[in-house]
Wavefront OBJ file of the C-alpha trace (Angstrom):
o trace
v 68.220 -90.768 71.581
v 70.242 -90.065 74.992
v 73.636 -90.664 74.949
v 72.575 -92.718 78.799
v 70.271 -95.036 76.837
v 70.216 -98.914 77.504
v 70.015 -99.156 73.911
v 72.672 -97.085 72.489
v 74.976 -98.645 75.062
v 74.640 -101.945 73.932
v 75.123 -100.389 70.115
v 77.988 -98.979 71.267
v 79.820 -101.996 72.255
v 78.022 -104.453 70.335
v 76.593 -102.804 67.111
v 73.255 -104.258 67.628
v 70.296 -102.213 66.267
v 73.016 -99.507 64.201
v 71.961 -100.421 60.764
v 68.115 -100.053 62.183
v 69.131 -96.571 64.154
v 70.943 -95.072 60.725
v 68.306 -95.859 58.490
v 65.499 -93.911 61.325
v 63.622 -91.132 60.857
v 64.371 -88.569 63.991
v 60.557 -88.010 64.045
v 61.095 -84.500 64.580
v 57.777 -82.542 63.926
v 56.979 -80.606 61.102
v 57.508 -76.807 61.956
v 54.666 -74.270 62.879
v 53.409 -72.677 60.009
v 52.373 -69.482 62.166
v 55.120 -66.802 64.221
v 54.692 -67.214 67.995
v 52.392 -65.580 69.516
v 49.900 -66.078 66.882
v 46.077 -66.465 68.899
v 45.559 -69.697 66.513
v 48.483 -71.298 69.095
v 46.923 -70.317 72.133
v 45.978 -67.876 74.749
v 49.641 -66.179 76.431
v 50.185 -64.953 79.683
v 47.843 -67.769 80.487
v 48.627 -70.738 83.131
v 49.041 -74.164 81.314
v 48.654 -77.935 82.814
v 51.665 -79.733 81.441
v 51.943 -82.953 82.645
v 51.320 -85.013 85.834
v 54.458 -85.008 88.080
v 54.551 -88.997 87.683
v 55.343 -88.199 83.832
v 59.075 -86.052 84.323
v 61.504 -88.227 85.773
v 65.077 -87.387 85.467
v 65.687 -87.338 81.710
v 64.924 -83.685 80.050
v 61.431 -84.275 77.497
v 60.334 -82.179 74.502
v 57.580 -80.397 74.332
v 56.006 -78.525 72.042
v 53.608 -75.800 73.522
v 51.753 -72.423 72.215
v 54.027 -73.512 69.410
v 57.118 -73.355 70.382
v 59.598 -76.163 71.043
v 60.579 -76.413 74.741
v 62.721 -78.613 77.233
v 61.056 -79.717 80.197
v 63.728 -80.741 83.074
v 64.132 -81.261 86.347
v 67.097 -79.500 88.288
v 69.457 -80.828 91.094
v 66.606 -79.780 93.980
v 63.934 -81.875 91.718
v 61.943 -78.310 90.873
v 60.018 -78.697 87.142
v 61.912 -76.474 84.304
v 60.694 -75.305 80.913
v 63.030 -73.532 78.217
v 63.740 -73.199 74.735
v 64.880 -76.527 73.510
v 67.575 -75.219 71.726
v 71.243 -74.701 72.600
v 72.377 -71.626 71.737
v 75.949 -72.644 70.826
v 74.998 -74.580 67.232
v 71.274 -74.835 67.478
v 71.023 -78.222 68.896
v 67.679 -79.636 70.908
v 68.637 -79.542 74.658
v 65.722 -82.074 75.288
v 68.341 -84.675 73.867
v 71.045 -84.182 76.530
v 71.256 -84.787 79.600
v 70.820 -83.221 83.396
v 74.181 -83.442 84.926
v 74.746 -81.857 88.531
v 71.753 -80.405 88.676
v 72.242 -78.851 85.221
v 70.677 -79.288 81.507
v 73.855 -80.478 79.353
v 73.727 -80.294 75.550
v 74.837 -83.404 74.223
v 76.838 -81.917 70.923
v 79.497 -80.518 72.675
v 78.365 -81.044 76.768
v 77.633 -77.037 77.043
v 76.077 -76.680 80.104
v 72.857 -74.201 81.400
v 71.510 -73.739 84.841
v 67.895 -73.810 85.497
v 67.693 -70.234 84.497
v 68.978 -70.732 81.330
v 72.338 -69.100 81.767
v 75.558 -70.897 80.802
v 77.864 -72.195 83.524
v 80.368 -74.399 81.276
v 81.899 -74.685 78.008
v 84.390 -77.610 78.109
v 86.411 -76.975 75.093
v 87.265 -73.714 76.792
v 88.295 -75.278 79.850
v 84.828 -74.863 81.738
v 84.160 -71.223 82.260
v 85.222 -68.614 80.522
v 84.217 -65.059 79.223
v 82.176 -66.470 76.217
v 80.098 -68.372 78.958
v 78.826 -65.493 81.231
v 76.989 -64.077 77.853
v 75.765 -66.852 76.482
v 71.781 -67.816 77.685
v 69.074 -69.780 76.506
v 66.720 -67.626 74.753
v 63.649 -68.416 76.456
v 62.599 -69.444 80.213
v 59.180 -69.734 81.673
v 58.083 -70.063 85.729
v 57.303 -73.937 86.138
v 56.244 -75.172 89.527
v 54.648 -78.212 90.634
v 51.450 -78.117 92.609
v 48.801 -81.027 93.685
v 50.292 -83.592 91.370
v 50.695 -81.884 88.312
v 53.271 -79.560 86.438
v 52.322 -76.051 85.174
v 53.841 -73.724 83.482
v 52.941 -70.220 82.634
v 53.650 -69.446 79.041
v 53.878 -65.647 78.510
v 56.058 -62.511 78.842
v 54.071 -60.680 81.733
v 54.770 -61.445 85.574
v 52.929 -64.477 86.418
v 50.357 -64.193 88.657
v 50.174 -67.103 91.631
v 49.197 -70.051 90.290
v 45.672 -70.534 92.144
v 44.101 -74.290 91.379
v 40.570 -74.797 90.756
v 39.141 -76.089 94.020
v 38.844 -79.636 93.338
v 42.898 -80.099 93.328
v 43.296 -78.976 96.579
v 40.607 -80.640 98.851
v 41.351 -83.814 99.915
v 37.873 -84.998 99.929
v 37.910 -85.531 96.304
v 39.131 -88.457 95.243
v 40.800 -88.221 91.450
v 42.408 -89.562 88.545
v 44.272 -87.643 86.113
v 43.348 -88.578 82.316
v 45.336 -86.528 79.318
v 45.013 -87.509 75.417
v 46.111 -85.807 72.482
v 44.311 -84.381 69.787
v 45.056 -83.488 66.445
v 42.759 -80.486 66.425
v 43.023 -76.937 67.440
v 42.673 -75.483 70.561
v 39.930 -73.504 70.431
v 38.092 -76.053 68.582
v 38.132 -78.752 72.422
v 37.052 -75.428 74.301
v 34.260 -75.123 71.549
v 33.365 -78.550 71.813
v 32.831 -78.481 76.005
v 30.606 -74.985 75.555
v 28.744 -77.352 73.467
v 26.621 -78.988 75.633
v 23.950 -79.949 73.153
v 26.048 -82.171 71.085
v 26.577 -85.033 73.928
v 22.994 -86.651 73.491
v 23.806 -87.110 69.560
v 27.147 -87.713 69.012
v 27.646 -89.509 72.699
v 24.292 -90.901 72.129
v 25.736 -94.581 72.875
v 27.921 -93.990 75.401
v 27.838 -95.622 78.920
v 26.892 -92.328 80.879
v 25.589 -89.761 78.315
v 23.173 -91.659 76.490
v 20.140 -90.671 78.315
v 17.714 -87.544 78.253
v 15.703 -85.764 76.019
v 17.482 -84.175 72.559
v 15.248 -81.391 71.773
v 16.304 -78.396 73.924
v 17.380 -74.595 74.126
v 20.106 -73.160 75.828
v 21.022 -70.236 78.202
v 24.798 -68.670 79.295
v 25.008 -66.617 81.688
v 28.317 -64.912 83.036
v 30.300 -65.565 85.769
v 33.348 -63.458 87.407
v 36.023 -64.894 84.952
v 34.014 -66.569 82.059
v 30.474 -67.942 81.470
v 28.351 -71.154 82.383
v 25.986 -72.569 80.075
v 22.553 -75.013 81.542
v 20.190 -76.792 79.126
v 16.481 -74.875 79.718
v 14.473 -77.974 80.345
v 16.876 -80.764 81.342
v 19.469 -80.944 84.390
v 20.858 -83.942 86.198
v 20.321 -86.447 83.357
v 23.427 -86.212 80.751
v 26.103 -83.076 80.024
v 23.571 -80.784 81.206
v 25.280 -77.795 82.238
v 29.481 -76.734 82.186
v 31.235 -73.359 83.478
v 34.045 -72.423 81.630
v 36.679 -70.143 83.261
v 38.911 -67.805 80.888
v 41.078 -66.816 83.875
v 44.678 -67.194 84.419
v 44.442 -71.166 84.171
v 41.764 -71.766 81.266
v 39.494 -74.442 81.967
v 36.407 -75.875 82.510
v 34.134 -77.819 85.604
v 31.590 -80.048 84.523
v 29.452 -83.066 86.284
v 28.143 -86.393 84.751
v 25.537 -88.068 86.333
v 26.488 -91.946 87.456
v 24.332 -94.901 88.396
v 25.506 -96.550 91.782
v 24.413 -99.806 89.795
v 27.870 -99.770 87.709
v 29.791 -96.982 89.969
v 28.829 -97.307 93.660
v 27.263 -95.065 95.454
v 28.289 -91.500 95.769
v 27.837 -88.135 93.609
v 28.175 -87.179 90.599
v 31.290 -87.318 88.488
v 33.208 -83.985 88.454
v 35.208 -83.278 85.316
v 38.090 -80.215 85.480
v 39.192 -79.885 82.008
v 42.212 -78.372 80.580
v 43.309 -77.730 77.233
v 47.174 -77.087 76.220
v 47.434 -75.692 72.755
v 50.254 -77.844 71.046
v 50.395 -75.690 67.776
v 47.189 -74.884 65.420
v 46.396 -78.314 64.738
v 47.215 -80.228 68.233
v 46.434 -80.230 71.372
v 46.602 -81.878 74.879
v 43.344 -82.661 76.787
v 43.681 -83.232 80.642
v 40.448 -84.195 81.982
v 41.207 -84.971 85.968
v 38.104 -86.857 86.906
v 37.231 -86.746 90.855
v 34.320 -87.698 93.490
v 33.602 -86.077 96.399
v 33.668 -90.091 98.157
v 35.136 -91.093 101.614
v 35.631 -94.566 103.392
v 34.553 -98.157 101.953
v 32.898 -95.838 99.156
v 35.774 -94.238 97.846
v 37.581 -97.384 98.159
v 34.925 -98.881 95.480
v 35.128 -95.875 93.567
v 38.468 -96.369 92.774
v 38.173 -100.112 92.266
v 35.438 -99.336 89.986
v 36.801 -96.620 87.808
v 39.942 -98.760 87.224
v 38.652 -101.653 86.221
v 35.367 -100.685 84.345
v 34.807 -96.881 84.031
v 37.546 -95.345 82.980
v 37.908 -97.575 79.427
v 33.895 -96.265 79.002
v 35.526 -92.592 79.710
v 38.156 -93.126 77.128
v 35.651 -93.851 74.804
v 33.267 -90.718 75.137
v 36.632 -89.042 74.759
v 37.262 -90.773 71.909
v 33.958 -89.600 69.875
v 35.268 -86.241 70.419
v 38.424 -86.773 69.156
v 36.807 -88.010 65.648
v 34.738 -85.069 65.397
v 37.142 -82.853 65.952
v 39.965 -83.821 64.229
v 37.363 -84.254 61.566
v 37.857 -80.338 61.395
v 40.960 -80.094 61.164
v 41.814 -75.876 61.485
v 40.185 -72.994 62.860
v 39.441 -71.194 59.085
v 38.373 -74.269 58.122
v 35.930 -75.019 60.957
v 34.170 -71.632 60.547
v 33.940 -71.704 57.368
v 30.598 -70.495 56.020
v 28.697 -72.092 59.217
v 25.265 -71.807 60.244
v 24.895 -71.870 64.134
v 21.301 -72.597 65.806
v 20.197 -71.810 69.148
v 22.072 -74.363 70.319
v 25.054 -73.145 69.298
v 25.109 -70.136 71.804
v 27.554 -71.084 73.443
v 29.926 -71.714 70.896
v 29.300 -67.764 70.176
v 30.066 -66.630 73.646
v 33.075 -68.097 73.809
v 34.307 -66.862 70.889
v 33.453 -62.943 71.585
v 34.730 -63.499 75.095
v 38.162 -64.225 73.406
v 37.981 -61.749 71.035
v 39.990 -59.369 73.210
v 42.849 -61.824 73.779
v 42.625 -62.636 69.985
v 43.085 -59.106 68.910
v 45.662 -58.009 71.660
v 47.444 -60.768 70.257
v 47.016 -60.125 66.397
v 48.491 -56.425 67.136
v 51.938 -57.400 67.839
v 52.462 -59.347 65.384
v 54.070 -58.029 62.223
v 51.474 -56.542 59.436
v 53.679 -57.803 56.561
v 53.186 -61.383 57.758
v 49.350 -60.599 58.269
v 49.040 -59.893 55.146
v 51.191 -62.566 53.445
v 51.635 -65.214 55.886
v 49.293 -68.243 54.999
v 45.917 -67.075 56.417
v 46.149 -64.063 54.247
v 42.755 -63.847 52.888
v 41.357 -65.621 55.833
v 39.151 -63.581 58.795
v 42.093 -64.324 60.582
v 41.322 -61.336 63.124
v 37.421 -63.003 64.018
v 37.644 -65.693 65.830
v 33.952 -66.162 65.366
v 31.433 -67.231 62.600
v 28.963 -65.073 61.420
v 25.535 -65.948 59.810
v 22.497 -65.142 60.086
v 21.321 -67.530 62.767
v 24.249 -67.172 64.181
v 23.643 -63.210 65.056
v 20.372 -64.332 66.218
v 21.803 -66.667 68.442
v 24.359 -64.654 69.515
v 24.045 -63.161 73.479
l 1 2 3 4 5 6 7 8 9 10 11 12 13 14 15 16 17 18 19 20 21 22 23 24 25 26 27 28 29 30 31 32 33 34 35 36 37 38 39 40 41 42 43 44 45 46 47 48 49 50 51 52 53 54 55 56 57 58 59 60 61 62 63 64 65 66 67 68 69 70 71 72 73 74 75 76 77 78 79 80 81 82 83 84 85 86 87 88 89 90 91 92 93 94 95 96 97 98 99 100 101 102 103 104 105 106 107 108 109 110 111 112 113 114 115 116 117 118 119 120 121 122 123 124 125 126 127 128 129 130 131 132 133 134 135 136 137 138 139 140 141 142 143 144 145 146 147 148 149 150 151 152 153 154 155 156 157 158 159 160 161 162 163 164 165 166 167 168 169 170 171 172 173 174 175 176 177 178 179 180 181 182 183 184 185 186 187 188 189 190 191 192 193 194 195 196 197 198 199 200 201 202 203 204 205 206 207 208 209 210 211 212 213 214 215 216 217 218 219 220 221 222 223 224 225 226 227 228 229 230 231 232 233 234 235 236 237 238 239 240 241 242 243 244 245 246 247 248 249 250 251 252 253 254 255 256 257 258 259 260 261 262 263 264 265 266 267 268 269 270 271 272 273 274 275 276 277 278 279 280 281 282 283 284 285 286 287 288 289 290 291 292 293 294 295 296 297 298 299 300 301 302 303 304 305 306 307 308 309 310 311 312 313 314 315 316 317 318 319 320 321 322 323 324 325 326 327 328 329 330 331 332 333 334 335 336 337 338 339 340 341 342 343 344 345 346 347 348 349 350 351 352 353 354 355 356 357 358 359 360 361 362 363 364 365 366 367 368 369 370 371 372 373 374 375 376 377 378 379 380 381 382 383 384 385 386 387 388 389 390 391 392 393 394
């Protein structure tokens, strides 16, 4: 509710909407249930896709990301920034203020922070003052925007540079960014893409995976910063193969075929996936979609996807949303499973986090290990273990 808002203007002289505004919920979300830093809120030190650049104009947006609550702004030179939403005067969220001068103001008492975080005014003191040069935001993290698209790196090590996946940065593929939100865990969408087996069932009547054969084995094999996974005795025909890249931007490349019939002619579809953990139940999906398409085809491409493939898209993406919010939280997911051949990929993954997952479990505090709410749980194995799942382990 910005103090700037068409809406609370006309309130304001006119009273309209007041009784509605009072009797409101602020819709603030319900607080994470696990200390920062915890591996069930994500991967740090990692590169994260935010938003497209269309998506932060000039008014300062809350986000909540790895868990924490952030403000995303923009400062007076129009550069993305991401801080703690929180003022560190009397706790207020900076995300409802405004950006003043170039600078994030808090709208309690119109304290005012720089894009670093540090405090430049306190107007009850008469601007600047002693109290002001020690007074900071607690939290910053490096935000830049590159090829459309704002990313921030969420950690406490130097970032490294912020190197795209290919596709973003050749202009021969043409693309459209696509982002939906998930109630379901993080790990749980990066389980679901290393699970290439489960598109032929559960996208079984879909537009573009609803062809092949079903009954099929698996092989991963590793690449330089993560693992791809190809069906044995299918390729070409549905979500036959997908590399997933554990670097410092997680994410995943995969290709769908198309029929020129419903999306002109051309190659493949290329998928670049990104997850960005929320908290331990949520998460954003961006799933840019591109084609490597030039001239009258691209031109039909585009035409195409607007107006025909992109609501089929939405619904593939919408089977996996079901299915995974169908289960709901990492302990409860891997709960006494029983993995297949299939599922060797699901496996991988998991050891190939392991490391991150344990680096991270170390600093946090034993006494909340032990008590917090997953006391009891294999909190420390982000992995299932039967007996079929050993043998289909790598």
């Amino acid at each position: 509710m910005k103090q700037t808002s068409l809406k609370l203007k006309i309130s304001q002289y006119t009273g309209l909407g007041a009784r509605r505004i009072a009797r409101t919920n602020s819709g603030n979300p319900e607080p994470v249930s696990l200390p920062a830093g915890h591996p069930y809120l994500g991967i740090r030190n990692k590169w994260y896709l935010i938003c497209t650049k269309q998506e932060l104009g000039v008014e300062p947006q809350a986000r909540r990301i790895l868990g924490e609550d952030l403000v995303l702004w923009r400062d007076g030179e129009g550069n993305p920034r991401l801080m703690h939403d929180y003022c560190p005067h009397r706790g207020a969220k900076l995300s409802i203020g405004d950006v003043v001068n170039g600078e994030l103001q808090c709208w309690y008492h119109f304290w005012r922070f720089n894009s670093d975080g540090n405090c430049v005014s306190i107007p009850s003191q008469g601007g600047k003052c002693s109290l002001q040069s020690r007074t900071k935001v607690a939290q910053t993290y490096p935000t830049v925007e590159k090829a459309g698209f704002i990313w921030s790196f969420i950690g406490d090590q130097e970032p490294p540079e912020l190197e795209l996946p290919f596709e973003l940065a050749d202009p021969s593929y043409s693309m459209f960014p696509e982002s939906v939100e998930w109630s379901a865990n993080w790990l749980l969408a990066y389980e679901n893409l290393a699970d290439i087996m489960h598109a032929p069932f559960l996208h079984n009547r879909s537009l573009t995976l609803s062809g092949g054969i079903v009954e099929d084995s698996v092989n991963v094999s590793n690449t330089e910063t993560g693992f791809r996974v190809e069906r044995v005795n299918q390729q070409g025909v549905n979500f036959d193969q997908v590399e997933i890249d554990l670097g410092h931007i997680m994410h995943c490349r995969l290709d769908i075929p198309l029929k020129a019939s419903f999306a002109g002619p051309g190659p493949n579809l290329r998928i670049v996936g990104f997850v960005t953990p929320v908290d331990d139940q949520n998460s954003v999906v961006h799933f840019p979609r591109f084609r490597q398409v030039s001239g009258w085809r691209r031109a039909l491409w585009r035409f195409l996807f607007r107006v025909r493939l992109r609501g089929t898209h939405l619904h593939v993406l919408n089977q996996d949303k079901a299915m995974l919010e169908s289960l709901r939280s990492i302990p409860e997911a891997h709960r006494d499973e029983h993995l297949a051949q299939a599922d060797k990929p699901v496996l991988h993954l998991r050891r190939a986090l392991r490391p991150a997952f344990d680096a991270q479990l170390a600093r946090l505090s034993p006494e909340w290990i032990s008590t917090g709410p997953l006391a009891g749980t294999k909190a420390t194995e982000p992995q299932g273990k039967s007996q079929s799942a050993e043998k289909a382990g790598p």
